[in-house]
C-alpha positions as CSV (number, residue, x, y, z in Angstrom):
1,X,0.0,0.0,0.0
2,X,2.4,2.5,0.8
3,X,4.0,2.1,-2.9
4,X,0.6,3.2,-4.2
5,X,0.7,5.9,-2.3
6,X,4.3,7.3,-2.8
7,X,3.5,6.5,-7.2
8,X,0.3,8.3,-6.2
9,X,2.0,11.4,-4.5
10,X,5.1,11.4,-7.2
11,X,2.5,11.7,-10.5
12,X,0.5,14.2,-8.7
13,X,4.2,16.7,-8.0
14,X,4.4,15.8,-11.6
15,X,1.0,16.8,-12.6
16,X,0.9,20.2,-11.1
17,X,3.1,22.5,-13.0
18,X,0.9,21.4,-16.2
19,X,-2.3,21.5,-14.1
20,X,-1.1,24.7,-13.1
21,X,-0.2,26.6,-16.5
22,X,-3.5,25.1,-18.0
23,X,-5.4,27.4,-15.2
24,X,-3.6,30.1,-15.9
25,X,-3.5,30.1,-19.8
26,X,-4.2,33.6,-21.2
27,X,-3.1,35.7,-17.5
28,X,-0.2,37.3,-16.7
29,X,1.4,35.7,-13.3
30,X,2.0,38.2,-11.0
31,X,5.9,37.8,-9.1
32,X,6.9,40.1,-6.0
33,X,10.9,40.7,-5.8
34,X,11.5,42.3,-2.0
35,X,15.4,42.4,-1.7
36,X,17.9,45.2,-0.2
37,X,18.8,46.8,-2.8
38,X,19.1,46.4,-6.8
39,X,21.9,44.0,-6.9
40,X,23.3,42.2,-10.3
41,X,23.4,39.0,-8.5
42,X,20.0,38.5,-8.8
43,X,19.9,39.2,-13.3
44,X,20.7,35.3,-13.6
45,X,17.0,34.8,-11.9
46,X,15.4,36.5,-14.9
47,X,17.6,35.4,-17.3
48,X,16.6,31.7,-16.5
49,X,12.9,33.1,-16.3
50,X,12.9,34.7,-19.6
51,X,14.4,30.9,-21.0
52,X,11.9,29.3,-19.6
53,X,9.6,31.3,-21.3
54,X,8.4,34.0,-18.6
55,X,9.1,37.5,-20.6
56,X,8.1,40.0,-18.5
57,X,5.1,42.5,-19.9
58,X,3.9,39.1,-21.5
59,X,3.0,36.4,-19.6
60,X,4.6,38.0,-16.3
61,X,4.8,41.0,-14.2
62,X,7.8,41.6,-11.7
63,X,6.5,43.7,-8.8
64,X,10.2,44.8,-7.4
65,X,10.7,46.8,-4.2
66,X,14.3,47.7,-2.7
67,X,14.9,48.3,0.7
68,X,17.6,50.9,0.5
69,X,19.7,49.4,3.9
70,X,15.8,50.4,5.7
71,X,15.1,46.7,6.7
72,X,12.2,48.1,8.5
73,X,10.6,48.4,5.1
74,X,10.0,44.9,4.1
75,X,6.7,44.4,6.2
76,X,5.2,47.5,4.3
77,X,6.5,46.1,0.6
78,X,5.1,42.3,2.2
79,X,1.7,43.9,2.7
80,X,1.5,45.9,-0.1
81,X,2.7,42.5,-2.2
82,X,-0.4,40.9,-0.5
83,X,-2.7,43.7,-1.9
84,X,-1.7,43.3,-5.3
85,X,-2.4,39.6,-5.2
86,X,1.0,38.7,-6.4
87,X,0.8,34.8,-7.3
88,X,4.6,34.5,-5.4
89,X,6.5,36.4,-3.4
């Protein structure tokens, strides 16, 4: 029994990225980027989005917000990240 259940769990992980695109077709997925500052350690992230087929103004929107060395200014970018209904953040 439990190998049903692990073959069970492993094609539904497998399932889910397709499941989820297919619920998405046709809307832009919403991404919030909170970080200290504009750094160029962080370009490789959207270069391996924009290979994977995530251009931004097409199929996604990247919501960025920079600290500025004010740490205190994360829980503000956080809720305003929640009111925007970003799909990850």
């Amino acid at each position: 029994m439990r190998r049903r259940k692990f073959i069970t769990l492993l094609c539904s992980a497998l399932a889910w990225p397709v499941t989820a695109r297919a619920q998405r077709a046709g809307n832009k997925w919403r991404i919030a980027f909170i970080t200290h500052a504009a750094e160029v350690i962080y370009e490789p992230l959207f270069e391996d989005l924009r290979e994977l087929g995530y251009v931004e103004g097409q199929n996604i929107t990247i919501e960025r917000r920079y600290a500025e060395g004010r740490p205190e200014r994360f829980q503000g970018f956080a809720a305003e990240m929640v009111r925007l209904k970003a799909d990850l953040i």
